[in-house]
Backbone as ProteinMPNN parsed JSONL, in Angstrom:
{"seq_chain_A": "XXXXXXXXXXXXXXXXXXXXXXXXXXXXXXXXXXXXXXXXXXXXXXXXXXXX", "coords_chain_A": {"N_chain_A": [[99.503, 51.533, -48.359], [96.114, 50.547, -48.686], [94.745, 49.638, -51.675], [92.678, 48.206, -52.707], [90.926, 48.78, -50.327], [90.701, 51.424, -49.979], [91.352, 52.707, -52.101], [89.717, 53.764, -55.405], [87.577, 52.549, -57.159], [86.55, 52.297, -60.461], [84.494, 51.007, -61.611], [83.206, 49.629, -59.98], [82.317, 51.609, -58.611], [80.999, 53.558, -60.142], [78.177, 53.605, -62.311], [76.657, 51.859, -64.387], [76.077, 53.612, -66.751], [76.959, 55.826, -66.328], [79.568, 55.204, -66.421], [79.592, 54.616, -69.005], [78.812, 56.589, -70.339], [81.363, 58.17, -69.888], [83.438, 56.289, -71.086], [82.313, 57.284, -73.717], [83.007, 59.701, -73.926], [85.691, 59.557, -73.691], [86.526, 58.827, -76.248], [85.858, 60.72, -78.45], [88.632, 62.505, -78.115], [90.835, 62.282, -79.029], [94.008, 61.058, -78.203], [97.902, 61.499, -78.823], [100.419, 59.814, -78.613], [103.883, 60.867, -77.17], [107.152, 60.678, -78.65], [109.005, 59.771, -76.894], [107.327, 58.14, -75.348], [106.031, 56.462, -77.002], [108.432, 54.686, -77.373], [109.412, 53.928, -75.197], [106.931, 52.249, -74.368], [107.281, 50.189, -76.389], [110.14, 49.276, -75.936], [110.896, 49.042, -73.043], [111.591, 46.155, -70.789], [108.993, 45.785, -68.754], [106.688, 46.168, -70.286], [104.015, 45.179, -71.458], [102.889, 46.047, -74.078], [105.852, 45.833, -75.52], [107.515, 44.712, -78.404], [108.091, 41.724, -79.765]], "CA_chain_A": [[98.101, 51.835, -48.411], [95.436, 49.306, -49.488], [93.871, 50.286, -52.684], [91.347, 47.806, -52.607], [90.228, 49.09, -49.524], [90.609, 52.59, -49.885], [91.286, 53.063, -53.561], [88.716, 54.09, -55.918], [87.416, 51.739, -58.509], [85.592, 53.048, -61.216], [84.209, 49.665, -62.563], [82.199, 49.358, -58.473], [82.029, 52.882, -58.415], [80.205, 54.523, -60.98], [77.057, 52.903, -62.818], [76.954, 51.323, -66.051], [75.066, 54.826, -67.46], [78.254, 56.605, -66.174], [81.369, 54.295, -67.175], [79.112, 54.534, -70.736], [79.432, 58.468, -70.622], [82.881, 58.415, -69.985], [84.001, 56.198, -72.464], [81.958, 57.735, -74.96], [83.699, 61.069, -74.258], [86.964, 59.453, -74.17], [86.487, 58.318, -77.692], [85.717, 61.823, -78.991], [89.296, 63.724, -76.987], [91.827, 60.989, -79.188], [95.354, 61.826, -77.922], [98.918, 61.331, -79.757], [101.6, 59.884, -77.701], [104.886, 61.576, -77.877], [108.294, 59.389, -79.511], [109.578, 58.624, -75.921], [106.518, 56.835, -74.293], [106.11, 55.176, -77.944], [109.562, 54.174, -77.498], [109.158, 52.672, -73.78], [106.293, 50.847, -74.762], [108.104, 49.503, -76.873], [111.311, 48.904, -75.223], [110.587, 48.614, -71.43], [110.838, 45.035, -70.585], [107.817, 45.71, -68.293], [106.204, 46.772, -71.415], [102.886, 44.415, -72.137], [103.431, 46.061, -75.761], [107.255, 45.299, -76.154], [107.896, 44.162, -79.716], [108.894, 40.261, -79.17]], "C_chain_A": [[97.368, 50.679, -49.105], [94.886, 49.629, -49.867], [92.79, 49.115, -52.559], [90.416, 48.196, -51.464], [89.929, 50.451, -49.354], [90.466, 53.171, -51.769], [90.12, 53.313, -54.487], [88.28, 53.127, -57.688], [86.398, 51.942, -59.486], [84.496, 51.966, -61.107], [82.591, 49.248, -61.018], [81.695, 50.611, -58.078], [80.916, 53.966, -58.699], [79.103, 53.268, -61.337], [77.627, 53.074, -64.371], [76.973, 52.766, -67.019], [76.827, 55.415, -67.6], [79.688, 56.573, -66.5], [80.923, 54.482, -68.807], [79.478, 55.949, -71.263], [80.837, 58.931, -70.855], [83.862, 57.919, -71.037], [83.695, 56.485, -73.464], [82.839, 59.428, -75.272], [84.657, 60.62, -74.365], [87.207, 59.534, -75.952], [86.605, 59.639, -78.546], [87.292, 63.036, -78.446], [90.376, 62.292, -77.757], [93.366, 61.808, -78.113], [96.772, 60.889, -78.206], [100.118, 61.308, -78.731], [102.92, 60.421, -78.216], [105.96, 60.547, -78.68], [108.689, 58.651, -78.173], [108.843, 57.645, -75.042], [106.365, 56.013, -75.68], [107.299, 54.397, -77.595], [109.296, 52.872, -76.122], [107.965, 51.691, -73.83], [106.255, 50.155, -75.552], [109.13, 48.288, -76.895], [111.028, 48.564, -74.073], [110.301, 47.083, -71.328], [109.616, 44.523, -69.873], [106.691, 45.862, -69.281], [105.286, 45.579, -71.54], [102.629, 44.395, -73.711], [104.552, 45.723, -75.894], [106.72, 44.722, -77.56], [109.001, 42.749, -78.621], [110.442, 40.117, -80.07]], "O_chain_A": [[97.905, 49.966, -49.953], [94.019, 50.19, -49.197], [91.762, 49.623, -52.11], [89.21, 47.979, -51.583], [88.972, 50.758, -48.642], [89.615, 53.85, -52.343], [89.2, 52.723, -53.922], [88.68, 53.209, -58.85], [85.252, 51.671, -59.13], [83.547, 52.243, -60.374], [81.46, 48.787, -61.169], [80.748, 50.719, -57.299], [80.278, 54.773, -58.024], [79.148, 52.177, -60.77], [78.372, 53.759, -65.071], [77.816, 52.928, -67.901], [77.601, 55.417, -68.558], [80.57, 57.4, -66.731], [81.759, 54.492, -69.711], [80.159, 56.316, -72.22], [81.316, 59.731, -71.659], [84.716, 58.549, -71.662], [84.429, 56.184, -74.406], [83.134, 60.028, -76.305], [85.143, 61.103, -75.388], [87.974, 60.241, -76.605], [87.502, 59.633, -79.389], [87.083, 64.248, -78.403], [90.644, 61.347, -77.014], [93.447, 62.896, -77.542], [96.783, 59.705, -77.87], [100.659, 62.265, -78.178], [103.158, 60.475, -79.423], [105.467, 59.62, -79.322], [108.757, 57.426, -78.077], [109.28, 56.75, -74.318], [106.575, 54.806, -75.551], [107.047, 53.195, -77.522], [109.109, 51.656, -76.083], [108.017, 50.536, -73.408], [105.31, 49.375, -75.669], [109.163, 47.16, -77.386], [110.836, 47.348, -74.058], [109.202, 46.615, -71.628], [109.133, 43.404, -70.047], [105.595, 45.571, -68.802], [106.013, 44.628, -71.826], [102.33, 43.446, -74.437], [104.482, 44.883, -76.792], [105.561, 44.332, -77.701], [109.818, 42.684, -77.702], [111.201, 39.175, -79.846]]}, "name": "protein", "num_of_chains": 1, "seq": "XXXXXXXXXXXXXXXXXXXXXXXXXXXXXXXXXXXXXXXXXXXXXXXXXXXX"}
């Protein structure tokens, strides 16, 4: 499937007003990852966090 062509991109999607709403509610809704996704983003050599 071709997400750029079909896929939904917020960022082209929504309006500034609306990406502003959303991350303002994100901000207020925190949420507490469990031990094993801390762990994989951690560990996982795909991991962008890994510990070097």
């Amino acid at each position: 499937m071709d997400l750029k062509r079909y896929g939904w991109d917020p960022a082209r999607d929504l309006s500034a007003e609306e990406l502003q709403q959303i991350l303002a509610a994100a901000e207020s809704q925190p949420v507490e990852p469990n031990a094993r996704t801390l762990n994989l983003l951690q560990t996982d050599p795909a991991s962008p966090f890994k510990d070097a």
